[in-house]
C-alpha positions in Angstrom: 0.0 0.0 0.0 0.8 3.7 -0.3 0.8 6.7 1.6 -2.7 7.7 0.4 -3.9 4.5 0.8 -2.8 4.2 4.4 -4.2 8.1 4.8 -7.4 7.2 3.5 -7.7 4.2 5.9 -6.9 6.7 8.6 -9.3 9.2 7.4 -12.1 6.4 7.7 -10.7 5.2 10.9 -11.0 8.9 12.4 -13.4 10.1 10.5 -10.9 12.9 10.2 -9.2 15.0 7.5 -7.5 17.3 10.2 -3.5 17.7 10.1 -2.1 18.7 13.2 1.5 21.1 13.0 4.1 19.8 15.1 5.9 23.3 14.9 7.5 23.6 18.5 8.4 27.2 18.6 11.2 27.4 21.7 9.4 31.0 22.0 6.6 29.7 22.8 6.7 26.5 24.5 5.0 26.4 28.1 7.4 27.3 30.6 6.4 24.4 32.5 8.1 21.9 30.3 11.4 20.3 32.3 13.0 18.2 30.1 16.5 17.5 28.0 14.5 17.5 24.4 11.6 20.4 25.3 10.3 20.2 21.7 9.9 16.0 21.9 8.0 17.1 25.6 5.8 19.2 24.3 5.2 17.0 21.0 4.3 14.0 23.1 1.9 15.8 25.0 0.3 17.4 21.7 0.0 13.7 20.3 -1.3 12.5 23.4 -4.4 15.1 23.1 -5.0 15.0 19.6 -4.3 11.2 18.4 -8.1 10.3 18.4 -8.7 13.3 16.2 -5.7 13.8 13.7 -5.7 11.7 10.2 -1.9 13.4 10.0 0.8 14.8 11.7 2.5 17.5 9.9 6.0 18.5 11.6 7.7 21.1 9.7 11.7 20.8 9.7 12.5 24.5 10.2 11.9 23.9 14.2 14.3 20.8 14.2 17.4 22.1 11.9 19.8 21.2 15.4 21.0 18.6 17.1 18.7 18.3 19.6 15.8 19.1 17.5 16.5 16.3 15.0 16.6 14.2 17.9 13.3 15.5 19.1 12.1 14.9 15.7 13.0 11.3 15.0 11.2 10.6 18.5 8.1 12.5 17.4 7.6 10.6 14.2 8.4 7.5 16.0 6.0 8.4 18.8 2.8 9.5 15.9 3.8 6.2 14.2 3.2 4.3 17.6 -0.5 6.2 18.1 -0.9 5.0 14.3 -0.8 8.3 12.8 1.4 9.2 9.3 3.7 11.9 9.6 3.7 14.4 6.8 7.4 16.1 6.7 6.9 19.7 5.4 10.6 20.0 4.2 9.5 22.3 1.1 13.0 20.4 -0.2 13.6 20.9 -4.0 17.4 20.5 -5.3 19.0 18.4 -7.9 21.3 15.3 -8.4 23.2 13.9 -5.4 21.4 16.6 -3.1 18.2 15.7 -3.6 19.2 11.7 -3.3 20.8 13.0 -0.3 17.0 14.5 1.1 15.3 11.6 0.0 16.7 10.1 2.6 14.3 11.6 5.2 11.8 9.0 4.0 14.0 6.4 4.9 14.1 4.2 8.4 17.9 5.3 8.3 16.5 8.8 8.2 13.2 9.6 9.7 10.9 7.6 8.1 8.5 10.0 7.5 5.7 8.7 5.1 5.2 11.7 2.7 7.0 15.2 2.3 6.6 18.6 1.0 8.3 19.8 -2.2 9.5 22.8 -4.1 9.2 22.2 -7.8 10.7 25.4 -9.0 14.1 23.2 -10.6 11.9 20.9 -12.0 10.7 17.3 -12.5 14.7 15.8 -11.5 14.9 17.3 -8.8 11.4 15.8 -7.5 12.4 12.0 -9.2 14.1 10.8 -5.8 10.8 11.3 -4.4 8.3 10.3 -7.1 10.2 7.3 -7.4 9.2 5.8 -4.0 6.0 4.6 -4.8 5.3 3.6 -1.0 5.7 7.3 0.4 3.6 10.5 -0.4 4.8 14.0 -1.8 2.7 17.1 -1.8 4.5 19.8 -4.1 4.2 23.5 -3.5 1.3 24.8 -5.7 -0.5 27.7 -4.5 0.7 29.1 -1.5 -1.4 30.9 1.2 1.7 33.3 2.0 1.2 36.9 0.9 3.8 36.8 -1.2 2.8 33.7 -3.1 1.2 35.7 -6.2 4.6 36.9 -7.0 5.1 34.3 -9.1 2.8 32.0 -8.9 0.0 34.1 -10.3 2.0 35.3 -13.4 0.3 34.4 -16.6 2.9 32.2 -18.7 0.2 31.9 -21.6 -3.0 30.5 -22.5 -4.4 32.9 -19.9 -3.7 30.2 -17.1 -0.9 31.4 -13.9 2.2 28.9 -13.3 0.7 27.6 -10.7 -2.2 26.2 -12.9 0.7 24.7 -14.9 2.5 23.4 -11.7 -0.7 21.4 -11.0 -1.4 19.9 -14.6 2.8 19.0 -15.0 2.5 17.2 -11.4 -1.0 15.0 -12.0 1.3 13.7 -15.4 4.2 12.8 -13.0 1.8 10.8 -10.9 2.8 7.7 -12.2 2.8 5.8 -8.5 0.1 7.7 -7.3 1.5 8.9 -4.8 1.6 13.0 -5.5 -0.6 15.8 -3.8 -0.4 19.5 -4.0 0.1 22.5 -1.3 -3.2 24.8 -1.7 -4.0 27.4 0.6 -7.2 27.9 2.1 -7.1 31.7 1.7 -8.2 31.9 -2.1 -11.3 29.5 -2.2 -11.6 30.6 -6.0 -8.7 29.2 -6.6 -8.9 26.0 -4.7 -12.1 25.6 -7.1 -10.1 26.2 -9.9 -7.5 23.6 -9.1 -10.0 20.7 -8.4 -11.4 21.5 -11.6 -8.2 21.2 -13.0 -6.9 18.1 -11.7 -7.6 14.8 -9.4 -5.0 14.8 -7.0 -5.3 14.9 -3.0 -4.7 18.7 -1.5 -2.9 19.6 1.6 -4.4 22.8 2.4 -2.6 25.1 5.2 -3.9 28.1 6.3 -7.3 27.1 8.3 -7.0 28.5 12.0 -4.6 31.0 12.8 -4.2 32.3 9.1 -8.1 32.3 8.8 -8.7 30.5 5.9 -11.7 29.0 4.1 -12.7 25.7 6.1 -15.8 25.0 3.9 -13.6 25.3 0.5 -11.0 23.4 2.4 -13.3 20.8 2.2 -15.1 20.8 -0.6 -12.0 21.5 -3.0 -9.6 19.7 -1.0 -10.6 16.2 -1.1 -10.4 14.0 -4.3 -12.1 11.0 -3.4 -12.6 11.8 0.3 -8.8 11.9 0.4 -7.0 15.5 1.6 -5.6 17.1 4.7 -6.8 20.7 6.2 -3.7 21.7 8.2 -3.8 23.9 11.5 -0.7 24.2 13.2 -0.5 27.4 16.0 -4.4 27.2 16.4 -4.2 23.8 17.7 -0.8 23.2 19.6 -0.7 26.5 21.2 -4.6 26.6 22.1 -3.6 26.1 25.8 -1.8 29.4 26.5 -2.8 31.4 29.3 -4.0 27.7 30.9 -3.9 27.7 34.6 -1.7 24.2 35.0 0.0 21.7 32.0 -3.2 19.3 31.9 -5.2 22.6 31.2 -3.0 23.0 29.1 -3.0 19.9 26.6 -7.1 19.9 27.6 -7.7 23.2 25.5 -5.0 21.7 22.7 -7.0 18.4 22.0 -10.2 20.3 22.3 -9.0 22.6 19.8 -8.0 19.1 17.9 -11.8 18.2 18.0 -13.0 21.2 17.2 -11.8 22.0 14.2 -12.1 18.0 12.8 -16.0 19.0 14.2 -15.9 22.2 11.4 -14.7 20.6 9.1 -17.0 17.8 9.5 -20.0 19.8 8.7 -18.5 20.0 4.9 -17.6 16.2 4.3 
């Protein structure tokens, strides 16, 4: 099986489509945490609330680049993999050659053994191959970006009165030869979450619902293909418990956060 077969076995199993961030921000993590690897600490506790109401786990690899945060990391993924839950890497990795045979790696056991990862196709198809290739584990490739400064280039018209990223979607459903690709929309342009779906038949991973304030009923709606697709919050989840009297408070307000928003998004399904 595949990574979006095992996801959409999870989505059934939860009767979930919700991704949950793993994005320990040392600024932010509760004071109360005492421990060698804080970000494992607090990850643990955020799996331990939200397991029963995550179909992912989506860690993103600019709160682990150290030592002790790649440590934390492999014992996250290990941990979600424990509770049964896939963990989506959001790398945004996208180089060539060696380098990208070199990344690949994440998705290894002698990495991290992540099951899928996030990519930047801006160098192309070979720098995405290392990836494609391994038709057990998932990729989702940057399409259309919720960031403000996405429509700097992915909203210029290359021809045929269609944007790039238009073009990025088409070119990555014809690379899908495992079946195993998904693309990055954003929730904050529902009109262009429609046009996407309308486009092409590939799972979405769709940021930008919670803190960022993005469209939860598009997410939905556009973001599945088959009942298969991820709506990500990160900060409006795992940091729901600040300002929480004690740590169990604490972790209480994340998983109900957890539920909530799997509750929302519900409604659409």
């Amino acid at each position: 099986m595949g990574f979006f077969d095992d996801l959409e076995a999870r989505i059934e199993a939860t009767d979930s489509v919700v991704s949950v961030g793993l994005d320990p921000d040392p600024d932010r993590l509760p004071a109360f945490l005492d421990s060698e690897l804080p970000r494992w600490a607090f990850n643990r506790r955020v799996i331990d609330a939200t397991h029963e109401h995550a179909a992912c786990y989506k860690p993103n690899a600019a709160f682990y680049e150290d030592g002790d945060g790649w440590r934390a990391l492999e014992e996250t993924i290990a941990y979600a993999h424990g509770k049964g839950v896939p963990v989506l890497l959001d790398a945004k990795r996208g180089d060539i050659g060696n380098t990208a045979r070199q990344y690949a790696k994440l998705l290894d056991e002698s990495g991290l053994d992540a099951d899928a990862i996030t990519l930047n196709p801006y160098m192309g198809r070979d720098t995405l191959e290392p990836y494609l290739s391994r038709s057990e584990k998932g990729v989702f490739v940057l399409c259309r970006t919720s960031n403000r400064g996405g429509s700097d280039f992915q909203d210029l018209d290359i021809g045929n009165d269609k944007p790039l990223y238009q073009y990025v979607a088409q070119r990555c459903a014809a690379w899908n030869d495992h079946d195993n690709v998904g693309l990055v929309v954003g929730a904050t342009a529902p009109e262009e979450l429609e046009t996407l779906r309308d486009l092409v038949d590939l799972p979405f991973l769709v940021p930008g619902v919670g803190a960022q304030g993005g469209d939860a009923e598009a997410a939905v709606e556009f973001g599945l293909a088959d009942g298969v697709g991820l709506v990500n919050s990160s900060r409006g989840i795992i940091f729901a418990g600040e300002g929480a009297d004690d740590e169990d408070a604490y972790f209480r307000a994340v998983g109900d956060a957890a539920k909530r928003l799997k509750r929302r998004l519900d409604e659409f399904r």
